[in-house]
N, C-alpha and C positions, 0 to 999 in steps of 0.2 A: 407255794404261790408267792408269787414277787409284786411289789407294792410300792408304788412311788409316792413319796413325800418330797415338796417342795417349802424352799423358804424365802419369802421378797426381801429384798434389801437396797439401798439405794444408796448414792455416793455422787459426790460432784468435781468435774475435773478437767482439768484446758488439755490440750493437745494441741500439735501443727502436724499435717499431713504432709512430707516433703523427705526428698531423698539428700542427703548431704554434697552426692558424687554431681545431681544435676544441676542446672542453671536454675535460677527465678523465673526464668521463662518458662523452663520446662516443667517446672513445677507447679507452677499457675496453670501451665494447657492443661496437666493431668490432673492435677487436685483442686482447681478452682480458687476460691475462697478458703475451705482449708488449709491451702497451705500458704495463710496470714501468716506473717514474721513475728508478728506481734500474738499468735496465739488463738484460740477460740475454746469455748466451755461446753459443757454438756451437761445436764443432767440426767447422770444413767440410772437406768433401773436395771436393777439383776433378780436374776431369781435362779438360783439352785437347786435343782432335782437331784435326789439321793433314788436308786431303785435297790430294792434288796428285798429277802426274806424277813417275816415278820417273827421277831423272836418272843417263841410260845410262854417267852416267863412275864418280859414288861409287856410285849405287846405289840411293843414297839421295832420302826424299824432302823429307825436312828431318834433320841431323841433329841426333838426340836428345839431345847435350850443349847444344846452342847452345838447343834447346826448354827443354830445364832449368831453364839461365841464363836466357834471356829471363820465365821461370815465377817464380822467385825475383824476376829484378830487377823486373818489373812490377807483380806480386800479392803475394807473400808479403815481400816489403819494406816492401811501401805497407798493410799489411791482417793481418799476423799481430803479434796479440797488442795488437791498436788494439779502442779505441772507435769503432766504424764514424760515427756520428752526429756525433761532436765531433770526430775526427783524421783523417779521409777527406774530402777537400773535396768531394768527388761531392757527397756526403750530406748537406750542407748545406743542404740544401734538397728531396732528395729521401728518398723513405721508401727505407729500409737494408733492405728485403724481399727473399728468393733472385731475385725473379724481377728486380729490380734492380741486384743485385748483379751477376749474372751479364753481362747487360749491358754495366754499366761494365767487368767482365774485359774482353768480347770487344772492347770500344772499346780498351783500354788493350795490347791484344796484335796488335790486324788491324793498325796499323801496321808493326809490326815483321815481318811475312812476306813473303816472295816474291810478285811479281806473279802470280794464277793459283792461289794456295793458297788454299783455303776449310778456315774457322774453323769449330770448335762448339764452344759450352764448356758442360759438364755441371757443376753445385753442386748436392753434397748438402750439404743444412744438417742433416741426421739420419741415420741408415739407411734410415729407409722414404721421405723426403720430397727430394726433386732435383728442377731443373730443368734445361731445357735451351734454347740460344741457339744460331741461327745466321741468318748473312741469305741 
């Protein structure tokens, strides 16, 4: 029987929504506002689902400290209180959008799990606006 456990975590961080190759024009008609030269912030909320079997010794199916840590050392180390565009090497090349961002999360956490545990990772970039990732 499989069991999802989730953990919230939150992290604050600028981006610009904008393609390198296109004009300021063009990047205004497609990105609006985001793609300000000078930047804009977020504060995201994530939250991390682990699904897996519950192991019949602890009980557990991952525990939720070692989730924490792993939350901290991969994302909010690498990502809170960064310029996503110039200090996240992802991003260097790729556009800093939730639906990217998220992504690189679950790239940067499926390593670190148990063989057999299935990832999702949820970013809100606002209240009303979240995405979701899993393979």
């Amino acid at each position: 029987m499989k069991v999802t456990v989730s953990r919230k975590a939150h992290f604050n961080a600028a981006h610009r929504l904008y393609r390198k190759d296109w004009t300021d024009i063009k990047n205004n008609e497609i990105f609006g506002k985001c793609a300000n030269p000078h930047y804009h912030g977020h504060n995201y909320e994530l939250i991390v689902h682990v699904k897996g079997e519950i192991d019949p010794i602890t009980g557990y199916v991952m525990d939720m400290k070692v989730l924490k840590d792993l939350i901290k050392d991969e994302v909010e180390h690498r990502m809170d209180h960064k310029n996503l565009n110039e200090e996240v090497e992802e991003f260097s090349d790729l556009i800093p959008t939730a639906e990217n961002i998220v992504i690189v999360i679950y790239n940067w956490l499926k390593p670190h799990l148990a063989k057999g545990h299935e990832l999702t990772i949820t970013l809100y970039e606002t209240p009303r606006n979240y995405v979701t990732f899993s393979k």
